[in-house]
C-alpha positions as CSV (number, residue, x, y, z in Angstrom):
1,X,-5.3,12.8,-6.0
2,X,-4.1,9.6,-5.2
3,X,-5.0,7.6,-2.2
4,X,-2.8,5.3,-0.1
5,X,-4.5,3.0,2.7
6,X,-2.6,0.7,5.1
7,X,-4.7,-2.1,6.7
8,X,-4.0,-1.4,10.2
9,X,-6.3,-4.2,11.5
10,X,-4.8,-6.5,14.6
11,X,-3.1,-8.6,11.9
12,X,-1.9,-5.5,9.8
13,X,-0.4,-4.1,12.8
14,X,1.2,-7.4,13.8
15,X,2.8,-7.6,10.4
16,X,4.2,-4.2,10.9
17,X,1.8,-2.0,9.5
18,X,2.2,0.8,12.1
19,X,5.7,1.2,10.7
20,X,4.9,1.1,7.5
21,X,2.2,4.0,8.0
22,X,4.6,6.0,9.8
23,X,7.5,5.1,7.4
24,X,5.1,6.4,4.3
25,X,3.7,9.5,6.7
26,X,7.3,10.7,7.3
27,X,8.1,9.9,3.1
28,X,5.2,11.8,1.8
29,X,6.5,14.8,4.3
30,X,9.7,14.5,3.5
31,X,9.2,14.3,-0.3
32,X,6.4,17.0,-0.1
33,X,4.0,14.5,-2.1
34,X,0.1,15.8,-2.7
35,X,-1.0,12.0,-1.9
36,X,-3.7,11.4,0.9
37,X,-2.5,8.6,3.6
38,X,-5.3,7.0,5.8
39,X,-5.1,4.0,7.9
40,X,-7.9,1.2,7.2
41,X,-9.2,-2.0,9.2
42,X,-7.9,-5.4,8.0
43,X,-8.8,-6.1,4.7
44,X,-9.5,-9.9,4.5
45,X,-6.2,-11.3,3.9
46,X,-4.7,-11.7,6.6
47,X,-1.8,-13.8,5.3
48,X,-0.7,-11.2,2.9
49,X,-0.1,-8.5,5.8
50,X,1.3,-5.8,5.4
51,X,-1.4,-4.9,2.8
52,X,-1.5,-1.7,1.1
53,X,-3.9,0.0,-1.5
54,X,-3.7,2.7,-3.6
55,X,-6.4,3.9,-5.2
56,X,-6.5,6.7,-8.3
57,X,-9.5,7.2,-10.0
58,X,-11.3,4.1,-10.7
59,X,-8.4,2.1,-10.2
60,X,-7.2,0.0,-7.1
61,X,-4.3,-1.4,-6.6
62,X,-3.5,-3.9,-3.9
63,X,0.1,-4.4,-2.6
64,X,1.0,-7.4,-0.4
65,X,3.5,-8.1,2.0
66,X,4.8,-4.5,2.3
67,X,7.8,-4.0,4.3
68,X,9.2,-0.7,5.8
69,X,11.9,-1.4,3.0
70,X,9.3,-1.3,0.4
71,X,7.6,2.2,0.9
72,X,10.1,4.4,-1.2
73,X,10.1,1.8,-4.0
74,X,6.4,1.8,-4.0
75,X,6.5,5.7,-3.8
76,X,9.2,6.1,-6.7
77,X,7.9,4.1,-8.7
78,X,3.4,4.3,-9.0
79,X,3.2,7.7,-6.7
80,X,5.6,9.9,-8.3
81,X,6.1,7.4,-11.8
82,X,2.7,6.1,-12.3
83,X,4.4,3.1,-13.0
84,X,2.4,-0.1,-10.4
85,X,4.9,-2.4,-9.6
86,X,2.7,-5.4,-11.3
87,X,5.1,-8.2,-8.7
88,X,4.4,-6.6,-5.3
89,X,0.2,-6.2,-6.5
90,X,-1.9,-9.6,-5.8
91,X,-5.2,-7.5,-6.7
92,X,-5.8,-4.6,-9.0
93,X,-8.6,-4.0,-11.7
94,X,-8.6,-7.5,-13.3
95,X,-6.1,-9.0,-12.0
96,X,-6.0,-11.7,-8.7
97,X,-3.3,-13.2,-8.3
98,X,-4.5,-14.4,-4.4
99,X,-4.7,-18.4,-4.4
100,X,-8.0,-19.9,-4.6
């Protein structure tokens, strides 16, 4: 089963993160979708709010900047798909695309 986690830290939920919980919550309802949703502290990047991660298997995906606009995209496309949208991801196994 795959995992969603939205960083709802002070700097997660300044970027908007409590509506982009709520806006995946009510899409994974809605859509009937066997995905788990949990809510996480801030993840270090503060910058890159809202940050989400999706995690199957072994594999982690990070998303930056998500917006309320984002959440069905992101859902279409790697929940339901399995298809990562590789632009919106600045970390995922082997890849970093956060600046030094």
């Amino acid at each position: 089963m795959k995992n969603i986690r939205v960083g709802l830290g002070t700097c997660g939920i300044s970027a908007g993160g409590d509506l982009v919980f709520n806006k995946f919550r009510d899409e994974i309802s809605l859509r009937n979708l066997s995905v788990r949703l949990d809510e996480t502290g801030c993840m270090g990047m503060c910058y890159e709010e809202v940050l989400v991660e999706i995690i199957e298997n072994e594999n982690r995906y990070l998303y930056s900047k998500v917006t309320v606009d984002k959440v069905g995209k992101i859902l279409n496309e790697h929940i339901i798909n399995d298809r990562p949208i590789t632009d919106w991801i600045i970390q995922s196994n082997g890849i970093c695309k956060e600046e030094s």
